[in-house]
N, C-alpha and C positions, 0 to 999 in steps of 0.2 A: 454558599451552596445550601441548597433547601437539608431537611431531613432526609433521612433513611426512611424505606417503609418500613421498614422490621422496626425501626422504633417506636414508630406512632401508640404500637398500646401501651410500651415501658410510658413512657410522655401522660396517656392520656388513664394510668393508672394513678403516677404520680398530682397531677391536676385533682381528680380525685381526692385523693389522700388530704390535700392542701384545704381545697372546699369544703371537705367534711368538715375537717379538725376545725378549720377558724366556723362552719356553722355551730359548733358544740362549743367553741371558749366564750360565749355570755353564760351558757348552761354553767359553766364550771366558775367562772371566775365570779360570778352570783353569789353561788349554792356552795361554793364548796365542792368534795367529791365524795366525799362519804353516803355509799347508798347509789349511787350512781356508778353503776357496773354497764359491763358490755350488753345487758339487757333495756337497761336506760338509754344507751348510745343510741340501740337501733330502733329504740321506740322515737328520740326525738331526731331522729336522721328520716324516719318513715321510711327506713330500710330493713331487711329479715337481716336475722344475725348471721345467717349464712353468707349474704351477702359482705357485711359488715365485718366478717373476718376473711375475706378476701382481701381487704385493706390492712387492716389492723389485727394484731396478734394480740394484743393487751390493750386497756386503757392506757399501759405507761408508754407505749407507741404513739396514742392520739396525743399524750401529753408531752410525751417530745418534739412531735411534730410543733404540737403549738409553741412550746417554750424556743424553739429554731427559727421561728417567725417573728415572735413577738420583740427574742434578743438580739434579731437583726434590723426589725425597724427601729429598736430602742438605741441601735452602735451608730446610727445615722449623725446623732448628736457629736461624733468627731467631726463630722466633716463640717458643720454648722459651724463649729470651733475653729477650725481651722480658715474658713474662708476669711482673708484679711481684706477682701471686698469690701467686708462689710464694717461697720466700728465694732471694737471691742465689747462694750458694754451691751449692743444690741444682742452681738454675738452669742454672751452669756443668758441673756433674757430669751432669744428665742433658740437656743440650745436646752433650757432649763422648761421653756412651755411644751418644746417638742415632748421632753419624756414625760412630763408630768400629763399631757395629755393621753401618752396610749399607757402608763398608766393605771386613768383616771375608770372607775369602775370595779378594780381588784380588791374583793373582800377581803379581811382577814381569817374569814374562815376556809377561804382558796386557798392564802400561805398556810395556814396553821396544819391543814388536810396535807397539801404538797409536801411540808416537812418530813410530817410524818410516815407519809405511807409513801414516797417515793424520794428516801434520803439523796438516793444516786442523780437524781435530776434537780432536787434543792443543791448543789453543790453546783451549779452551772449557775444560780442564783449568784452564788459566792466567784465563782469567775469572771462573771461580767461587774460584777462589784470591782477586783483591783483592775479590771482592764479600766473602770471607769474614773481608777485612783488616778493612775497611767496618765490619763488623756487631760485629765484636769490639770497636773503636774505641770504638763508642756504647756498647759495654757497659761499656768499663772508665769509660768519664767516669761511667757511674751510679756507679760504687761509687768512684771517685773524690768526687764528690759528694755520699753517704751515708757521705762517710769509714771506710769498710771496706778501701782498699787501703791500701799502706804509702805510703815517701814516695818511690818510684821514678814518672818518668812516663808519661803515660799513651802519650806517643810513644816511648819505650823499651821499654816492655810490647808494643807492634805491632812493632816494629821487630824483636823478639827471634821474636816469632810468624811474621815475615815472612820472616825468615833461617831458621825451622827450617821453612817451609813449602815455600820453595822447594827445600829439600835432601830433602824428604819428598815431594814429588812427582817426583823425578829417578830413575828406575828404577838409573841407576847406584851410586847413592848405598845404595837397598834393598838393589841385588846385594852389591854391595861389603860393606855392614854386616852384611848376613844378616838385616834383618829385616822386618815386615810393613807395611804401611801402618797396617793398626789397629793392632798392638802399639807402632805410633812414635807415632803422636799419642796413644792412651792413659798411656802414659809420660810425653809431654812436657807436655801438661796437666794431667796429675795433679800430675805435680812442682811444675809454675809455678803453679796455683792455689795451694797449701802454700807456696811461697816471695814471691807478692805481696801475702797474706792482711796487715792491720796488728794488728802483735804488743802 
């Protein structure tokens, strides 16, 4: 069955909302936020603010939106995992490029800003972390169970992922080290793949 008419502008509000947010996340995930207020948004939206709060109540609205977006193309990586279509080992390699790909681009003065000034939404940061302990879990039992991994367990395999996860999402941690969010899980998976593989 098509739509309602009475829906079309809920729909063609939302659509909106969607558009904006992802044209402002290079603005954000660049720069940072600090200093970038709802008079920023609607200078580089080329919208009046009046308009621009017809959409949005806050900047942490546009920043939810984005983070709804980004932690749903970033959860794609189960299903990557899960397709036994394909080999194992591919599995993990292009489950590991997908996220490092979207990612790839996030400053650490984006996390360092999001921490800070919008704790309530860093803490979705932290969710999609043990969902992503979660999903890795079930994959090493596969290849625990097609005896493909060595004879390290499968709770020491998370447990190592869990430790390099949380020091990879602490902006401190990027600043401090000098490096990127992609370039650290690209590294640290590639490595641990080559190192849990059974020889």
């Amino acid at each position: 069955m098509g739509r309602k008419a009475g829906n079309k502008g809920v729909d063609h509000a939302h659509d909106n909302r969607i558009i904006w947010a992802l044209k402002l996340w290079p603005h954000f995930k660049n720069k940072g936020l600090k200093g970038f207020n709802m008079n920023e948004v609607a200078r580089t939206l080329g919208k009046s603010k009046t308009t621009v709060y017809k959409y949005f109540e806050t900047r942490e609205d546009i920043l939810e939106l984005i983070l709804s977006e980004e932690l749903g193309e970033l959860a794609d990586f189960e299903r990557i995992l899960k397709d036994k279509k394909i080999d194992y080992v591919k599995r993990y390699e292009t489950a590991v490029d997908h996220l490092s790909n979207i990612l790839g681009g996030i400053s650490t003065r984006f996390l360092l800003d999001l921490k800070r000034y919008h704790p309530e939404l860093w803490e979705q940061i932290n969710s999609f972390k043990n969902y992503t302990l979660i999903v890795l879990k079930d994959f090493y039992r596969e290849g625990k169970r097609k005896k493909l991994l060595g004879d390290t367990s499968v709770e020491l395999l998370v447990t190592g992922d869990e430790i390099f996860l949380n020091s990879l999402i602490e902006p401190e941690f990027l600043h401090k080290n000098k490096i990127t969010l992609e370039a650290g899980l690209r590294a640290y998976f590639k490595n641990k793949m080559f190192g849990m593989l059974k020889r």
